[in-house]
N, C-alpha and C positions, 0 to 999 in steps of 0.2 A: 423495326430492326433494319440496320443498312449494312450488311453484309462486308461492304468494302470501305465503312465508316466515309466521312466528310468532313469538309473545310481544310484545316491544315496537317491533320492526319489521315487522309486518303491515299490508299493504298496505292503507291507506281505503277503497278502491275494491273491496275482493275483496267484499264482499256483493253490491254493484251489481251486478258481474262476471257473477257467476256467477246473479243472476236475467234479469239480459238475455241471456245465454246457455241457459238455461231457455224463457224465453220468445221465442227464434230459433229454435231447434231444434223446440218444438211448431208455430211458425207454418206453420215447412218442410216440419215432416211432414205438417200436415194438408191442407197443399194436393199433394203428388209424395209419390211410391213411388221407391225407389233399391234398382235391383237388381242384379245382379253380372252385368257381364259375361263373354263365356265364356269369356275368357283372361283370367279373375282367378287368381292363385295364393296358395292361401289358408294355404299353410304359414308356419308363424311363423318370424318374422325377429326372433332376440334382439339386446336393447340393452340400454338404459337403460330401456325401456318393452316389452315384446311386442305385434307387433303383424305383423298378414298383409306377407307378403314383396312381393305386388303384390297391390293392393287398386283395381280399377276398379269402376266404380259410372255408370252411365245414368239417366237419369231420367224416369219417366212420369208425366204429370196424374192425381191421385185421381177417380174419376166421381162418388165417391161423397162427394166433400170437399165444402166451402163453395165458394161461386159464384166 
């Protein structure tokens, strides 16, 4: 699977994409921690992709992040 297809039909916008995506995920992290709650089940669920069979996730303020 390629998400943003190739060769002559490649999406415009996949470079954009994937830096604003970059630069979301660092903003996120460096403010909260995500940690597993304790009814997550962490066995893998095959598909088209692997990935945890239930995946919960809470979120706590970093003390140690930016203001």
């Amino acid at each position: 699977m390629i998400p943003f297809g190739a060769g002559n039909r490649k999406c415009p916008g996949d470079d954009f994409t994937m830096t604003e995506a970059v630069l979301m995920l660092a903003t996120v992290a460096s403010r909260w921690r995500l940690l597993p709650v304790a009814t997550t089940n962490l066995d893998t669920r095959i598909g088209i992709t692997l990935r945890p069979k239930k995946l919960l996730m809470r979120t706590e303020p970093r003390r140690d992040g930016p203001p």
